[in-house]
C-alpha positions in Angstrom: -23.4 -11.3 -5.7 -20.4 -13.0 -7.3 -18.5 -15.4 -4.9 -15.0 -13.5 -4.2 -12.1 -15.3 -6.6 -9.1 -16.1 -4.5 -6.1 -16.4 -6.9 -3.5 -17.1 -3.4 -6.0 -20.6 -3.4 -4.8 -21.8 -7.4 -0.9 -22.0 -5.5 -1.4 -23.4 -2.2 -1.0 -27.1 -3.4 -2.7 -30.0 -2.4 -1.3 -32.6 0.3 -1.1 -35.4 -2.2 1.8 -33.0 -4.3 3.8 -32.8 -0.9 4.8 -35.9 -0.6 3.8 -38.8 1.7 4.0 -37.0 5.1 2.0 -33.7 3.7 4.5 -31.3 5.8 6.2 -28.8 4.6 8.7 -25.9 5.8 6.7 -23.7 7.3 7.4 -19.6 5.5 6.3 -17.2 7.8 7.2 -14.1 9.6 8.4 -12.4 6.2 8.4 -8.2 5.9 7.0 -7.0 3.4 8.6 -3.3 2.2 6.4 -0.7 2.2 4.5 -1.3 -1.1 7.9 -2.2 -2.7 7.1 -4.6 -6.0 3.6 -5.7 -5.2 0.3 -4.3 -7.0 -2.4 -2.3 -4.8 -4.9 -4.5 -5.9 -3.3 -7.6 -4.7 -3.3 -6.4 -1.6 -6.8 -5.2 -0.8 -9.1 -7.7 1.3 -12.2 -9.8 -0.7 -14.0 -12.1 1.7 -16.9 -14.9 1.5 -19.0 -15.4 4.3 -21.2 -18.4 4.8 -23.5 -19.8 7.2 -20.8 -22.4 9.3 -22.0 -25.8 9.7 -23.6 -26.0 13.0 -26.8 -25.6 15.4 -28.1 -22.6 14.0 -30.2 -21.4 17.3 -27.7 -18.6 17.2 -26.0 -18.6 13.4 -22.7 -18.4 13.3 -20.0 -17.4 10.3 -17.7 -19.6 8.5 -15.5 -16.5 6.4 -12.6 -16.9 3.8 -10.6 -13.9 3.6 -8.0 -13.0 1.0 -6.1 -10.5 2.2 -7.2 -10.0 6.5 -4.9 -8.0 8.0 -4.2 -8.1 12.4 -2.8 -5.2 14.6 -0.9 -6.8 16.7 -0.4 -4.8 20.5 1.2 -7.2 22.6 0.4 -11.2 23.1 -3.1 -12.0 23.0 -4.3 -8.3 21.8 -5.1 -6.6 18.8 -8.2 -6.4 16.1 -8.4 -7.6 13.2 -9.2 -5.5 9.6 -9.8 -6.0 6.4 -9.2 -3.6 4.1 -12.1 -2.7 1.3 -11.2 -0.6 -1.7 -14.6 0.5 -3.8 -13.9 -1.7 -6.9 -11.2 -4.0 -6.0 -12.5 -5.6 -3.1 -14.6 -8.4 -3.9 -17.6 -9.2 -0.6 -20.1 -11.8 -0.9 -21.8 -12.2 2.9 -24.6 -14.5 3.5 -25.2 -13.0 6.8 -26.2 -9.4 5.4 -29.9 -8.5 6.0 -30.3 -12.3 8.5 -27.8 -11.9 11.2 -25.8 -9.4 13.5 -24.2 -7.3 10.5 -23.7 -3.3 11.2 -21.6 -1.6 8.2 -18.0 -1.8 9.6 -17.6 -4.3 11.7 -19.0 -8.2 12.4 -18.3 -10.9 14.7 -17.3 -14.5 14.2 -16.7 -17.2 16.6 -13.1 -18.6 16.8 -13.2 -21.2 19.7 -15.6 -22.0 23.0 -15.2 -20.5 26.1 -15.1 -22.3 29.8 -18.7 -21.3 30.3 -20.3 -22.9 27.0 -20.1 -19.9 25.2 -18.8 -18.9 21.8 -15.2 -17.1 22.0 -15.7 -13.9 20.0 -13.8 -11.8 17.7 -14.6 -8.8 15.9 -13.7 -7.8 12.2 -13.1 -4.2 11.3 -14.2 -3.5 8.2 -12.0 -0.1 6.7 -13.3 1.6 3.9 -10.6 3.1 1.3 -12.2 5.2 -2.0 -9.2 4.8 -3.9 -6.0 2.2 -3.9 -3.7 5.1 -3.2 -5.3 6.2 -0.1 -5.7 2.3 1.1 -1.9 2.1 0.5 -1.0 5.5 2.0 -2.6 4.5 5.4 -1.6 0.7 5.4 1.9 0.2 3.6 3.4 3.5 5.1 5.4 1.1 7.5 6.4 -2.8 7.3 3.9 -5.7 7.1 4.6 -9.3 8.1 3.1 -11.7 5.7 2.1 -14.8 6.6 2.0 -16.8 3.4 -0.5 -19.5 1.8 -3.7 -20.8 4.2 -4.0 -19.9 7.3 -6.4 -21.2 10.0 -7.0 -18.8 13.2 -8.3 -20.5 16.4 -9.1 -20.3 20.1 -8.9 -23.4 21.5 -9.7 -23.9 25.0 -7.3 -25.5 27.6 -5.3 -26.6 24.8 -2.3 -27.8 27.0 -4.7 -31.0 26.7 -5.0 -32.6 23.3 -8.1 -33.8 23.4 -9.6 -30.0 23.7 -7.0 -28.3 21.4 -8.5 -31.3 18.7 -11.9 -31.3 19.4 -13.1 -27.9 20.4 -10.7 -25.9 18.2 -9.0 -27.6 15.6 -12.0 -30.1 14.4 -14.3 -27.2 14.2 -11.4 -25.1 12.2 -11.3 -27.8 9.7 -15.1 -28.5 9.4 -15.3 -24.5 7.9 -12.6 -25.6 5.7 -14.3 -28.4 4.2 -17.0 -25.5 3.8 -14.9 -23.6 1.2 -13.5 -26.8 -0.5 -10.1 -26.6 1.1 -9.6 -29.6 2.8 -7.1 -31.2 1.1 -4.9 -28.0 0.9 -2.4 -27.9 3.7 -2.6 -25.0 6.3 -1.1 -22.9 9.1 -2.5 -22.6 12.1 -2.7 -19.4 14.2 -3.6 -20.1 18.1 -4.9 -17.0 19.5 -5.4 -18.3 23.0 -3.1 -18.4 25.8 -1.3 -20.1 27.9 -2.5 -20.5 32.2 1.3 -19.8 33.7 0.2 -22.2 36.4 -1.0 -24.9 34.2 2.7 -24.7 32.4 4.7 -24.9 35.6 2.6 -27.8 36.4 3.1 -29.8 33.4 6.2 -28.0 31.3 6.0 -28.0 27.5 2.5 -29.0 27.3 1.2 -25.9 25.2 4.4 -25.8 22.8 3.9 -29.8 22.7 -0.1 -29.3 21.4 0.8 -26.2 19.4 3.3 -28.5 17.8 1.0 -30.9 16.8 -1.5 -28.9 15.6 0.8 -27.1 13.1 1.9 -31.1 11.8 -1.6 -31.9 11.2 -2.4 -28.6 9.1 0.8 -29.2 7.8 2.4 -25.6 7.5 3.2 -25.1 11.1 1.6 -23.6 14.2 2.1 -19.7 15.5 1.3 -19.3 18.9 0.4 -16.1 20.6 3.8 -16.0 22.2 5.6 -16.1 19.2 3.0 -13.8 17.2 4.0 -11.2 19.4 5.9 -11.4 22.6 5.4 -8.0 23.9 3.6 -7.6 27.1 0.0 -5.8 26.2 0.2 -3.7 29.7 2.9 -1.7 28.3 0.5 -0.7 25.5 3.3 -1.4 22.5 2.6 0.6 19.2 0.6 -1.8 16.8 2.5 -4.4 14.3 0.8 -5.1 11.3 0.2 -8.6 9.8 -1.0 -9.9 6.4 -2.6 -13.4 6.6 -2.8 -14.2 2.5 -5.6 -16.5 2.7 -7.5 -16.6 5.7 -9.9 -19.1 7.3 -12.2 -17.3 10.6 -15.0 -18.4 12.0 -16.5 -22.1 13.6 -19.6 -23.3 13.6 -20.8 -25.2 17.1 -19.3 -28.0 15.9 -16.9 -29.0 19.0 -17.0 -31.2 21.9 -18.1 -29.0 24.3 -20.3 -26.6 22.2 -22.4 -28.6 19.7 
């Protein structure tokens, strides 16, 4: 197949064109009217998937997604889609037909997990036979975009640097070196946690990590808390996000899983 085109990737810029420090404002946490100025097409998800770098006893996916979409249902919950339209969407998976693939959904692995094992999440894959039935179900209520690259982790214990580097961030970054973005600066979404006891024991140190995750990828960090505050017992009605260009999925390239 043809390798998806991601036209969000031509306008990201490179560090070198942001001056010496490489940080920018981060722009985030814009609604987007329903389908108000923006062409169907531009909205649909394409993806890549490649094998991610990595011991490849149990092979893992490296994805770039233009165009993944979260439902948000409180901090910490919600699934993630991406939204295929028979024509528009453009899919070019290496894992088809050699690994764990079933027709609408697949896993990647976004972090390591206390016991050595990977940290799991699941794409939903929704299938849409026209543009005007994708945005019929999708842009019938507000979307918040999340512009430019993003970069969605699970670190473990990442009130500690040295974990929030090494077994989440370094990982993150060796899948974009995979799709040639490594010199583009990025967002990063942290989709793990925080251990209330650890934070009353040493205050700040989550926001503190968070913060300096967001200055190396140079667009900011969004933590679960401020991705969505609402407490997931209460079973909120789902909020929809856009992530324009999306990096998912580490290879067992960490610290504690390599």
């Amino acid at each position: 197949g043809v390798p998806p085109r991601f036209p969000a990737t031509d306008a990201l810029g490179s560090r070198a064109a942001m001056g010496h420090s490489g940080i920018s404002p981060p722009r985030r946490l814009v609604d987007e009217q329903p389908a108000v100025g923006r062409r169907a097409q531009e909205l649909v998800s394409s993806w890549r998937c490649v094998r991610a770098f990595g011991s490849q006893v149990h092979p893992r996916r490296a994805c770039l997604f233009q165009n993944l979409y979260f439902a948000s249902n409180g901090a910490g919950r919600g699934s993630y889609v991406a939204h295929y339209v028979e024509g528009h969407s453009v899919v070019n998976d290496v894992f088809r037909g050699i690994g764990p693939m079933e027709a609408n959904a697949f896993p990647v692995s976004v972090g390591v997990g206390s016991g050595f094992n990977d940290v799991t999440v699941v794409i939903q894959v929704r299938k849409h036979k026209s543009l005007r039935r994708f945005m019929k179900e999708v842009y019938n209520h507000n979307v918040t975009v999340h512009d430019g690259l993003n970069l969605i982790l699970s670190p473990l214990y990442h009130f500690n640097f040295g974990h929030a580097m090494f077994d989440g961030l370094y990982p993150g970054f060796v899948s974009l070196v995979q799709f040639g973005l490594q010199d583009h600066p990025f967002r990063v979404i942290i989709r793990s946690g925080w251990n209330g006891m650890v934070e009353k024991q040493i205050p700040g140190s989550y926001a503190r990590v968070e913060r300096i995750l967001g200055a190396l990828g140079g667009r900011g960090s969004i933590g679960v808390r401020e991705f969505d505050g609402r407490d997931p017992k209460s079973e909120p009605p789902s909020l929809w996000h856009r992530f324009d260009v999306a990096a998912i999925g580490l290879g067992a390239n960490g610290q504690k899983l390599d």
